[in-house]
N, C-alpha and C positions, 0 to 999 in steps of 0.2 A: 478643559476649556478649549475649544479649538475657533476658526474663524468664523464659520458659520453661525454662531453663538453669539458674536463679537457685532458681525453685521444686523444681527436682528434687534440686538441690543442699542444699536446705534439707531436704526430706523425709529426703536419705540420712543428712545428719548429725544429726537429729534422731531417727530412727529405726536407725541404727548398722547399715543392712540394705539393700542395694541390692533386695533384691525385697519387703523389707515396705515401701519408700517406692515401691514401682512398685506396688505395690498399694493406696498410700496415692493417689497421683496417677491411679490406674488408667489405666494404660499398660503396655504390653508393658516387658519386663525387660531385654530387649538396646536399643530406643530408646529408654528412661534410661540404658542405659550409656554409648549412643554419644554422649549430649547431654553428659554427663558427661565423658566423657575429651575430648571436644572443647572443655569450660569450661576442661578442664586443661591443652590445648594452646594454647589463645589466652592465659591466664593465665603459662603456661611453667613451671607448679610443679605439686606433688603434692599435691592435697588429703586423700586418705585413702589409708591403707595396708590393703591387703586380707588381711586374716585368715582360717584356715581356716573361721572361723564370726560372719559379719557383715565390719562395717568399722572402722581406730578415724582419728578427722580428723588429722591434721599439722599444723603450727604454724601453717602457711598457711592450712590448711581453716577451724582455730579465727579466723584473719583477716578471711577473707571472711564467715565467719558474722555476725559483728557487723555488718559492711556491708548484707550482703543481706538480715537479719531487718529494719531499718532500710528498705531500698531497699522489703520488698515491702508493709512496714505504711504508706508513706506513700503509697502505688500504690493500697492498700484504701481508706485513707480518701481520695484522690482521687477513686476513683471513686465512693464515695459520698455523698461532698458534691452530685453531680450527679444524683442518683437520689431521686426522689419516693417516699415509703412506703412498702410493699409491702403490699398488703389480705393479713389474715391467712389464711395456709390449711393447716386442720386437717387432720392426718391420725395415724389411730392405726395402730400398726404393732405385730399379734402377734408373740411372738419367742418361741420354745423356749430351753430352758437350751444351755450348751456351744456354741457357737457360734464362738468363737475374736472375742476382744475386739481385737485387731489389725486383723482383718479387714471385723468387725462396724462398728468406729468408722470405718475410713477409708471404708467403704460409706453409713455414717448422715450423715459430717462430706461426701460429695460430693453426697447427696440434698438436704441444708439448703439449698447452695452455690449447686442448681440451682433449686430450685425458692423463689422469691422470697416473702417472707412465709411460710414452711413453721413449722409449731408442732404439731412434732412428739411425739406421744403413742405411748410404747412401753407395750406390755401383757401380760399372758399368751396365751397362743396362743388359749384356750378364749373369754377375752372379745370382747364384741363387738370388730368395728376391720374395716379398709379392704382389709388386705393381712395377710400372714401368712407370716413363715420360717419352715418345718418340715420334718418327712422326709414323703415319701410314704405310710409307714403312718396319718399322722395328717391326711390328704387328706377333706374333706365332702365331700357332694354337690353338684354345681353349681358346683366352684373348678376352676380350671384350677389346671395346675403347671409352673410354669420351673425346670429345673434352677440351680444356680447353682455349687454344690462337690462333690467327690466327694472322702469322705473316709478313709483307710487308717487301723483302730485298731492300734496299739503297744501293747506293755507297758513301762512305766517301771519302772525299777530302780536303785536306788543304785548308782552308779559302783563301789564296792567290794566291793560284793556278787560272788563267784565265779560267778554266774548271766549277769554282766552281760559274760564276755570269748566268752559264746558267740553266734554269729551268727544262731543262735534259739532258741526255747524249745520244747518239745514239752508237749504236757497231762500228761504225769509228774510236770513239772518242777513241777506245782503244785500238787501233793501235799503239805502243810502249810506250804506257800511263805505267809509273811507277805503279806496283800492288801490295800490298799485299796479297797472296795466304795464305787460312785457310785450313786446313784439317782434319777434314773431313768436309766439308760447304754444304749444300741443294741448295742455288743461284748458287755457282761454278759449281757444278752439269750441271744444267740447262745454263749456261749462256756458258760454255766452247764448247758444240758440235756446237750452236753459229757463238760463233769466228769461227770457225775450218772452219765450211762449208763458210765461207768469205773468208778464210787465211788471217784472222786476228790474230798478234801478238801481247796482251800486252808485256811488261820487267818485267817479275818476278825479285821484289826486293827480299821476302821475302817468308817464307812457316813457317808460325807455325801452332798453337790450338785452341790460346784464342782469344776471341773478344777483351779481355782487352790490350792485347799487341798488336792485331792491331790499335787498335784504338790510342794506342801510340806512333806507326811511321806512323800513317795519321798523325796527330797533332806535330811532328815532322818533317812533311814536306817530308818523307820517299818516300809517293806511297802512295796510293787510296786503299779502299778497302769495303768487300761488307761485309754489316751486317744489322741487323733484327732492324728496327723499332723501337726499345724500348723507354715507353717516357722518359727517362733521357737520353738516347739517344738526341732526339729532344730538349732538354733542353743546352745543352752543344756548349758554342761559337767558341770551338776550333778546329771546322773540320762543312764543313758542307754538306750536305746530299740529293741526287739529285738522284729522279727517273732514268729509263733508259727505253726508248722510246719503245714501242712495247714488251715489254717482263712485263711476270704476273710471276716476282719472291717472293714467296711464298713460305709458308710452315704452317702443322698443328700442333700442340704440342697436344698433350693427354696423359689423363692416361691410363695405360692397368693393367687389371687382371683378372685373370683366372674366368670363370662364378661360380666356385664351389667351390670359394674362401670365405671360412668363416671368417677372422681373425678379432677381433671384431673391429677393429681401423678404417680399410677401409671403412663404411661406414661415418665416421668421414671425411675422406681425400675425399672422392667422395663428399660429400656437399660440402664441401670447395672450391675442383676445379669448381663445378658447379658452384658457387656465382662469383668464381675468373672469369669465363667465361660469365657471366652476366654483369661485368663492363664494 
């Protein structure tokens, strides 16, 4: 058993997701697993039982959790009883809406991690700052661009809805179909001139911002609504999630910043996205 084991152990059961804590630790998803069932072979028990959609801990797993949250917080403060200050170091970071808060935190909580004295300032995309998550449409002049995600939009639908036992939708189907509208949204975009050139009308239920509040009146039973892949996303029984026939609703997320950009943090953030893009 060593720490490494210990941390990934803590991610899955705190995040109830073998690939959203491999995304937490940014690591590949099969060498968290193998670390994992080999915690569970030297231990000789079962720490989670695997579900069609996540994990849930064992009596065991709830065992060791108490041990190991203990084992890694006194390992933290160990190591930094022995560490001198860290001079502060600012950095502001644009961020677009939608972005998938799972993904978003375990990427902000490993940039903190790394880079020592980080005081960290998130902002609108448009305001000034250092570095910048966006899609390619929203590229200035003079910024490079890292990919980091590529993402596939769905339509969300109440579980009960008779829309939702089909294996996809076609733009008929959305023909006074109940909607929730996001604004600003990349699939909307795309999906709206669409409709139009059909004279095709859904019923706008609604028009907010967040994914989170849509996804609150899909699973509400409100209206449908379109949103990005994410795997907890996919995890989640209470709306469920259905292609839309002939249409490549997409989009790219990246990092962008300026080529002449020295700030010493960013090359910190540019590995990270590159690794996060690797999984």
């Amino acid at each position: 058993m060593d720490i490494r084991q210990l941390k990934y152990f803590v991610a899955v059961y705190e995040q109830r997701s073998i690939s959203a804590a491999a995304r937490q630790c940014c690591v590949a998803q099969p060498s968290l697993s193998a670390a994992l069932l080999q915690l569970e072979q030297e231990l000789g028990v079962s720490l989670f039982l695997r579900l069609p959609k996540g994990v849930t801990p064992t009596e065991e797993g709830d065992k060791l959790y108490g041990h190991a949250g203990k084992l890694l917080a006194q390992l933290a403060s160990l190591k930094a009883s022995f560490q001198a200050p860290a001079a502060k170091v600012r950095f502001r970071l644009g961020l677009i809406r939608a972005l998938g808060v799972e993904r978003m935190s375990a990427l902000l909580r490993e940039f903190s991690q790394q880079v020592p004295g980080l005081e960290l300032h998130l902002v609108e995309p448009d305001a000034p700052c250092d570095a910048r998550i966006i899609t390619p449409a929203q590229q200035q002049g003079g910024e490079v661009l890292q990919p980091i995600w590529r993402d596939r939009y769905l339509l969300a639908l109440p579980p009960a809805w008779p829309l939702s036992l089909q294996s996809q939708l076609t733009l008929d189907d959305f023909q006074d179909l109940p909607l929730i509208k996001r604004t600003p949204c990349d699939a909307w975009d795309l999906l709206y001139p669409q409709l139009s050139r059909r004279n095709i009308q859904p019923a706008i239920r609604a028009d907010i911002q967040t994914i989170e509040y849509a996804l609150g009146l899909v699973s509400a039973g409100v209206g449908c609504a379109l949103v990005p892949d994410f795997d907890n996303l996919l995890e989640r029984s209470d709306v469920a999630l259905k292609p839309i026939a002939g249409l490549q609703l997409e989009r790219t997320i990246a990092l962008a910043y300026r080529s002449d950009n020295a700030h010493p943090a960013l090359p910190v953030l540019q590995q990270l996205c590159s690794q996060s893009s690797a999984l």
